[in-house]
C-alpha positions as CSV (number, residue, x, y, z in Angstrom):
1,X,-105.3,111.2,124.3
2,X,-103.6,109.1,121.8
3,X,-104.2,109.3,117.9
4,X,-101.9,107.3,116.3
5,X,-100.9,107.2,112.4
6,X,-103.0,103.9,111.4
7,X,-103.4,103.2,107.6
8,X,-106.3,104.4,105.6
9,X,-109.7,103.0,106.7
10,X,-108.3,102.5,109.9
11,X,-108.7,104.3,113.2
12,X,-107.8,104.3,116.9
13,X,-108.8,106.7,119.5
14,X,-107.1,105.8,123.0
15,X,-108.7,106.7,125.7
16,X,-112.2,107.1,124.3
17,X,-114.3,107.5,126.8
18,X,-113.3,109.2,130.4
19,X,-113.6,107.6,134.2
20,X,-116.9,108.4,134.5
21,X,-118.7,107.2,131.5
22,X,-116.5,104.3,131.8
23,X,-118.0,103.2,135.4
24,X,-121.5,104.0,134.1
25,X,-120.7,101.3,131.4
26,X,-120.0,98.9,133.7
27,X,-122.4,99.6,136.2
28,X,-125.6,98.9,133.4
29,X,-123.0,96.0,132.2
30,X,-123.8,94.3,135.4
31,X,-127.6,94.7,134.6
32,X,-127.1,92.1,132.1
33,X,-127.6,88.3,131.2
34,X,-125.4,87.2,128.5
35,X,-126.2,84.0,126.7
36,X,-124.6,80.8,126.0
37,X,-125.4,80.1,122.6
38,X,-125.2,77.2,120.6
39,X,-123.5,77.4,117.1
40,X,-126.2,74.8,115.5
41,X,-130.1,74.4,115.9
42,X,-132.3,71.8,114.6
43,X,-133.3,73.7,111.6
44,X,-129.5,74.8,111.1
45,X,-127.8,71.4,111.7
46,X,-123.9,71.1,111.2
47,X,-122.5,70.8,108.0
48,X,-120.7,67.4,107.7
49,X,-117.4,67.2,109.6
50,X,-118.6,69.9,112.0
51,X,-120.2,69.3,115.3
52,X,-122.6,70.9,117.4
53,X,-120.7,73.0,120.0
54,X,-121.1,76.3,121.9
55,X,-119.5,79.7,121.0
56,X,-116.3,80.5,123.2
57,X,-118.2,83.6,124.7
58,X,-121.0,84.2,126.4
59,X,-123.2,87.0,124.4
60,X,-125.7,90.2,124.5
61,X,-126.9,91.7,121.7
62,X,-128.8,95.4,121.4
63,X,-130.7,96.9,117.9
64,X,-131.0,93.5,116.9
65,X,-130.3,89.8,117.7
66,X,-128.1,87.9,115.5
67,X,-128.1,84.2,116.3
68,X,-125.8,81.9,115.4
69,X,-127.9,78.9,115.2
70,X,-129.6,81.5,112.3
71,X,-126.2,81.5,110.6
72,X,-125.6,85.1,111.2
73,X,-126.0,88.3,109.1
74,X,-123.9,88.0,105.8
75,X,-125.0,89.8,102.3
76,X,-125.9,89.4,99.9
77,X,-127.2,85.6,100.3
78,X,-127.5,85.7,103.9
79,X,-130.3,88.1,105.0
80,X,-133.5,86.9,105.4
81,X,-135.0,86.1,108.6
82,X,-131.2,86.5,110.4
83,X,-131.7,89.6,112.9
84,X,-134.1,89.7,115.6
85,X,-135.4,93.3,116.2
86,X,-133.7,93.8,119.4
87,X,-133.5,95.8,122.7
88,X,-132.4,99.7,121.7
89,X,-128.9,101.6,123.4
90,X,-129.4,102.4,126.9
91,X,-129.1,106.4,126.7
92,X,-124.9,106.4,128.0
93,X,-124.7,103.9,125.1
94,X,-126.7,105.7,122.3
95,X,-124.3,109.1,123.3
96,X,-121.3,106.6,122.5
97,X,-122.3,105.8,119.4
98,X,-123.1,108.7,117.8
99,X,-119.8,110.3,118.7
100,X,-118.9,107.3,117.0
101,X,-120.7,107.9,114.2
102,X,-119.5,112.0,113.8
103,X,-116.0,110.3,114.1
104,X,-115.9,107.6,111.1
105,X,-117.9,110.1,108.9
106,X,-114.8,112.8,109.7
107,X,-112.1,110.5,109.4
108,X,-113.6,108.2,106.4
109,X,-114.4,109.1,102.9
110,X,-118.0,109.1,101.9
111,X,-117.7,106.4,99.5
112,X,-117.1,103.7,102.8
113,X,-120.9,104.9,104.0
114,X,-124.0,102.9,102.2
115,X,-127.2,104.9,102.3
116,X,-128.7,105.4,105.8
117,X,-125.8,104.3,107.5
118,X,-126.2,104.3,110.9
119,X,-124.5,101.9,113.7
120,X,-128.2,100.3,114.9
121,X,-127.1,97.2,115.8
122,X,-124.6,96.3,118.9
123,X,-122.6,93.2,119.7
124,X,-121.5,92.8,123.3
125,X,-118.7,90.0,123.5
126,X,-117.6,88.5,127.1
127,X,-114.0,87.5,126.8
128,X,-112.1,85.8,129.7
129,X,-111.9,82.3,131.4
130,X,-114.2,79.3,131.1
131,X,-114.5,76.5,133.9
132,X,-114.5,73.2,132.3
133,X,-113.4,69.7,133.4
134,X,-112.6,70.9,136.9
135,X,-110.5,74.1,135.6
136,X,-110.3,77.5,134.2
137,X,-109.4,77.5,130.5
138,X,-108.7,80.3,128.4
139,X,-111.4,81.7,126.2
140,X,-110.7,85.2,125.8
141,X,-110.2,85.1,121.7
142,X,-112.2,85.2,118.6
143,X,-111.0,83.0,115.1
144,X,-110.4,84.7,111.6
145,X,-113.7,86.1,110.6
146,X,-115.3,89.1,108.6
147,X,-118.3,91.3,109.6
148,X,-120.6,91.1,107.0
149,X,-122.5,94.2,108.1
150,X,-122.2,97.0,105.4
151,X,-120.7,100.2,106.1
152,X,-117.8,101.0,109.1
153,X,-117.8,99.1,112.1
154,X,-116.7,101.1,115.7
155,X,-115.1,99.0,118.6
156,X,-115.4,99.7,121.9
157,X,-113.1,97.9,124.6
158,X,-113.3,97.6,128.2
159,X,-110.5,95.8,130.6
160,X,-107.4,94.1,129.9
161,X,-106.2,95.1,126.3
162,X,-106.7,92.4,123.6
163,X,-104.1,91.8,120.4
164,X,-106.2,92.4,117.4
165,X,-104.9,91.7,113.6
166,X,-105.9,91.8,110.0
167,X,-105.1,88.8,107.9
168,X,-105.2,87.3,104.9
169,X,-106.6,83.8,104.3
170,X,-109.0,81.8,107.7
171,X,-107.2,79.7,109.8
172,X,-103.4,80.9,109.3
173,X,-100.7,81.7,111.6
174,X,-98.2,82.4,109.0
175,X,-96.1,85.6,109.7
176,X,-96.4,87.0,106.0
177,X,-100.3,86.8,106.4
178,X,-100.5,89.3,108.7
179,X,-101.6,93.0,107.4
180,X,-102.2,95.0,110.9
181,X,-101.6,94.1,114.1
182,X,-102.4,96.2,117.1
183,X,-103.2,96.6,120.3
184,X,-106.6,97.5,121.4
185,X,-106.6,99.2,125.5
186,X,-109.1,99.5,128.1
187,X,-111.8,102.6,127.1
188,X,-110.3,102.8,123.7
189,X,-112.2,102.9,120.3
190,X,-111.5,101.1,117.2
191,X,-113.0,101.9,113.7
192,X,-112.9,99.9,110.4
193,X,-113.9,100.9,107.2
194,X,-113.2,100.4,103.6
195,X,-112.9,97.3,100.9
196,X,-109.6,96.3,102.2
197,X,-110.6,95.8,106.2
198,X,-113.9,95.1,105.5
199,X,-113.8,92.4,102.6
200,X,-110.5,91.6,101.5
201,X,-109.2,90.9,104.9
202,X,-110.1,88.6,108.1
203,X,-109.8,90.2,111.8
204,X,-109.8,88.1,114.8
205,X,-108.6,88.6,118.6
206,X,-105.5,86.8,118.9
207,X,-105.2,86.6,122.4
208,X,-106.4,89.2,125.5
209,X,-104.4,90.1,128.3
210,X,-104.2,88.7,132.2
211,X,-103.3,91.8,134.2
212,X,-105.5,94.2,135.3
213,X,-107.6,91.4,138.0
214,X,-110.8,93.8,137.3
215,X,-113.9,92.3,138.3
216,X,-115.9,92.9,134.6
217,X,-119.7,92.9,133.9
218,X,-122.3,90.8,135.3
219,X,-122.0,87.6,137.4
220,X,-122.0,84.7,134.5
221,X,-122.3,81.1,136.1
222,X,-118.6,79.3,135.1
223,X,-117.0,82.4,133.2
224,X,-114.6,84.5,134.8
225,X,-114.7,88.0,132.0
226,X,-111.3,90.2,131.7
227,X,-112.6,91.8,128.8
228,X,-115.8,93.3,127.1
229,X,-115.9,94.8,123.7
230,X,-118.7,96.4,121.6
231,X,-119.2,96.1,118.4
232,X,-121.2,98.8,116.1
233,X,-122.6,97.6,112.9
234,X,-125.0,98.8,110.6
235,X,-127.7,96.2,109.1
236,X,-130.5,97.9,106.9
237,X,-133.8,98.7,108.6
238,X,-135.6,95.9,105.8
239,X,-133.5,93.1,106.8
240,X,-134.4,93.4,110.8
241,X,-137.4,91.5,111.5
242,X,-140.3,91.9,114.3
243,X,-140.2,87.9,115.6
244,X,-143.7,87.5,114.2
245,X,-142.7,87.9,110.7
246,X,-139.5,85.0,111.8
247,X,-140.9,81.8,110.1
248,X,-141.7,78.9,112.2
249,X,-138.8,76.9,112.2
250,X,-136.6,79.8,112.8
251,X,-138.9,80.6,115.7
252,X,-138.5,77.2,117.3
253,X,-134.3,77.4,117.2
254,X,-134.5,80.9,119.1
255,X,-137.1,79.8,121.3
256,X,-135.7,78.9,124.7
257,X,-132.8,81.4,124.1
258,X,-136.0,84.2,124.1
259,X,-137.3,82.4,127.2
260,X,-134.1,82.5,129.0
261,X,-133.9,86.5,127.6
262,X,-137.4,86.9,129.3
263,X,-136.3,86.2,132.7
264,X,-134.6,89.5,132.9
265,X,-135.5,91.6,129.9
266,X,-138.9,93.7,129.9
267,X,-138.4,93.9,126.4
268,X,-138.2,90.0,125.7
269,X,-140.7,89.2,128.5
270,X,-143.3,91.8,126.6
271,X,-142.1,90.5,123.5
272,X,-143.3,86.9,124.1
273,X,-146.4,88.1,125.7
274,X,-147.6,89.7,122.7
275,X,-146.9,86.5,120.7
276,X,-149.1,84.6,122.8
């Protein structure tokens, strides 16, 4: 097991989970049905000299459902009516995350941990190949971006290792922007905490590896996936909301996503059930 020196507020753990928790992963993985999301909705139209357009990945979120066409979870301005109260961890999940959660509170000082931190809310990117216009095209990245979510955030990665950096400034490939750069293996965990990862700095996945030939996850129409990752946030308890409390125009932009969700989910099909 690797534990290499990273800089305060950071921390790698390589491997963090073993063979067998690893196939369990990826055997509920498969159990799953991602969605394409739209950036924009009606109610959320682009701002000008932006255009409609869907996210490079395809998605699945547990604890709570962050859409983007609801702009996304970002304090202090950008809570209300953002996160869905969502499916909860499977139990192999909810064991991973609170050994993640003994781990950041070990390695992290207490002053990086808002009040009832807990990591309750779960992103589950698909990164890997898109067809389009009659060919596979490279998706497997993600842009310059913050997570807004107080409080430490764990990674989790799953097949072929992904180049992950901290920069400073959007939209820059300028060598002296870069703070970290680094690696990020197959059953590894990342964890991120602190002012200087968490607000002073972007992170984004600069590119992911096209080696390992692993068949990933569940069958996704048009996507070929070479890499999962979770990501463990924390969003306050008050700022998750039961979809009846969602106003209606938020309600409309999430509506066919929850319809396509209730195909497969119990929780989404029951969920829509009770609305009616």
């Amino acid at each position: 097991m690797k534990n290499n020196q990273t800089p305060t507020g950071l921390y790698y753990q390589f491997p963090f989970i073993d063979r067998k928790d690893r196939a369990e992963l990826l055997a509920w993985l498969e159990t799953l049905h991602p969605l394409w999301e739209m950036r924009f909705s009606e109610n959320n139209p682009p701002p000008q000299g932006d255009e409609q357009r869907p996210l490079l990945r395809p998605v699945y979120w547990l604890g709570n459902w962050q859409f983007a066409c609801l702009d996304y979870y970002h304090p202090p301005k950008g809570i209300l009516h953002r996160c869905l109260k969502g499916e909860p961890y499977p139990p192999l999940l909810q064991k991973l995350v609170d050994r993640i959660e003994f781990t950041a509170k070990r390695r992290f000082p207490k002053s990086f941990f808002p009040e009832k931190w807990k990591l309750n809310t779960c992103l589950i990117n698909f990164y890997g190949n898109k067809f389009e216009e009659g060919k596979w095209v490279d998706r497997a990245r993600v842009g310059e971006h913050k997570d807004f979510e107080p409080g430490p955030v764990g990674s989790l990665s799953l097949g072929d290792r992904a180049f992950f950096q901290f920069v400073n400034g959007k939209s820059t490939l300028k060598e002296e922007n870069i703070v970290y750069s680094q690696w990020l293996e197959d059953s590894s965990l990342q964890i991120f905490g602190g002012d200087k990862w968490k607000t002073k700095t972007f992170h984004r996945v600069q590119r992911v590896e096209d080696k390992r030939k692993e068949k990933l996850g569940p069958v996704i129409e048009g996507f070929q996936t070479r890499r999962i990752n979770f990501t463990f946030r924390y969003v306050p308890e008050e700022h998750i909301y039961p979809l009846e409390q969602l106003p209606a125009p938020q309600k409309n932009d999430i509506a066919q996503y929850l319809q396509n969700l209730a195909i497969h989910s119990p929780y989404y099909r029951k969920l829509l059930s009770h609305l009616n």
